[in-house]
C-alpha positions in Angstrom: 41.2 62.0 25.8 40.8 58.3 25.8 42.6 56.0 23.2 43.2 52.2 23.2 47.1 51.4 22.7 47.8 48.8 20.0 51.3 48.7 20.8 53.7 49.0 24.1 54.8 52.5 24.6 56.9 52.9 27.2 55.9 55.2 30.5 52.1 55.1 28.8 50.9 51.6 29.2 50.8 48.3 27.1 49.0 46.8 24.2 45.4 47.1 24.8 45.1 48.9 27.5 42.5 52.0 27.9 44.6 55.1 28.8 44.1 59.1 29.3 46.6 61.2 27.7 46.1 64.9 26.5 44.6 65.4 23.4 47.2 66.9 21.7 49.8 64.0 22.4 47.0 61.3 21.1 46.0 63.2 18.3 49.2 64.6 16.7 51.3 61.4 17.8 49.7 58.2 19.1 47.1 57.6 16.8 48.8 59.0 13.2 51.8 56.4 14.6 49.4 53.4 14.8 50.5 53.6 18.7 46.8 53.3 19.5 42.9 54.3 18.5 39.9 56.7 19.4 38.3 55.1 22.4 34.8 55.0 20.8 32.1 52.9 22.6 32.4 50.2 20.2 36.1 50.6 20.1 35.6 50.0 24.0 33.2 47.0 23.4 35.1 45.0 21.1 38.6 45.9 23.8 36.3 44.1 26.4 35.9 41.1 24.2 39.3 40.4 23.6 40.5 40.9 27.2 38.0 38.4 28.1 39.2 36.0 25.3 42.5 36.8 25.9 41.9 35.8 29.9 43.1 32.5 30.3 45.7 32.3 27.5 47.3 35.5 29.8 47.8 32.7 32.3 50.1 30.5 30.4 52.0 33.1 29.2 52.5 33.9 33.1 53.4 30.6 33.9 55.7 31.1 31.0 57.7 34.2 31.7 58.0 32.9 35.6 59.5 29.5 34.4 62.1 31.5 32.6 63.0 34.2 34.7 63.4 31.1 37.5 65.7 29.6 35.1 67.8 32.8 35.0 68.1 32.9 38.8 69.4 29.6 38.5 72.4 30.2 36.3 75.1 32.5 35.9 75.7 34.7 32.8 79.1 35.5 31.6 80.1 37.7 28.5 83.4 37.8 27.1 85.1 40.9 25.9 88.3 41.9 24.5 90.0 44.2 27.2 93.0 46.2 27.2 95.8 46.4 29.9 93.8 48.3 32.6 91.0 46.1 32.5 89.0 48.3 30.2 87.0 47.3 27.4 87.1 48.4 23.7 84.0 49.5 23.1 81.2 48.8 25.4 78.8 45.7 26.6 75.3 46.6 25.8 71.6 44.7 25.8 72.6 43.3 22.7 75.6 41.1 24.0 73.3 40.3 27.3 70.7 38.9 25.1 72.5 36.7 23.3 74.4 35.4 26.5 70.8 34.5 27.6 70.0 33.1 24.5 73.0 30.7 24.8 71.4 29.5 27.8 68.0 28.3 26.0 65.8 31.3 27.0 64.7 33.6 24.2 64.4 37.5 25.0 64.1 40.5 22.5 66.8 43.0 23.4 64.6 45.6 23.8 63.0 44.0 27.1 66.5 44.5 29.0 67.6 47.3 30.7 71.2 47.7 31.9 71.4 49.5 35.1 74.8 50.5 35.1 75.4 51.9 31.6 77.3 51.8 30.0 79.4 49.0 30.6 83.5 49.7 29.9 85.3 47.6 31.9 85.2 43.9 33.6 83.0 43.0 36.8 79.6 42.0 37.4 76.9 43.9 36.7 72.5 43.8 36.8 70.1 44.2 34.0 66.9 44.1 34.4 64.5 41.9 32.5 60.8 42.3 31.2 59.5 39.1 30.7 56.1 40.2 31.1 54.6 43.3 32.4 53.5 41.6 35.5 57.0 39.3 35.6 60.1 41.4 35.8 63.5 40.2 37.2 66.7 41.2 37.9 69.8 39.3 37.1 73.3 39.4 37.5 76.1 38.8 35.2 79.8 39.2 35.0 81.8 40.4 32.3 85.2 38.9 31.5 88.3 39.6 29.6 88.8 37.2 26.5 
């Protein structure tokens, strides 16, 4: 079965993109969701016409997402958390606290575009996460995690 996605859906494919799935997953779950359509022929017409409109704005959002994830490279991230005696952490860092120690730094991520590679996170070091600026722009940073 053929369907358009509307939305990301992770390990399926992104927004607009034409996919096969079986026909029970796209009929009982993608399409009632709003996830994606039918791939009709005019469905698959009108998905041509935006890719091609969508062309060369595609490219500045590129240019973008590289600017930013070069930005990143550049600096160093550290998040503070309150630690007990053994150098362990109350509670846990997550994607939350790593986006807003980007943010601080003057480049704007949604939370759900990081993925922590150690997790979870309970006690003071350094650490990778890795970021989805873009689907074709993906890097992976470091950052250290100190006591307060």
């Amino acid at each position: 079965m053929d369907i358009i996605l509307k939305e990301n859906v992770e390990n399926l494919g992104d927004a607009g993109e034409l996919v096969t799935v079986k026909p029970g997953y796209g009929r009982n779950y993608l399409i009632p969701q709003g996830k994606a359509i039918l791939a009709t022929a005019s469905a698959k017409k009108m998905l041509e016409e935006n890719q091609r409109q969508r062309a060369h704005k595609e490219e500045k959002i590129i240019e973008e997402a590289k600017s930013n994830a070069a930005k990143l490279n550049d600096m160093s991230l550290k998040i503070g958390a309150k630690v007990g005696d053994q150098g362990k952490i109350f509670g846990s860092v997550n994607t939350i606290q790593v986006a807003e120690a980007i943010k601080k730094l003057g480049v704007d991520i949604d939370r759900k575009n990081i993925s922590i590679n150690q997790e979870p996170i309970k006690s003071v070091g350094e650490y990778e996460a890795t970021i989805k600026f873009h689907k074709d722009v993906v890097e992976t940073v470091k950052f250290e995690v100190v006591g307060e």
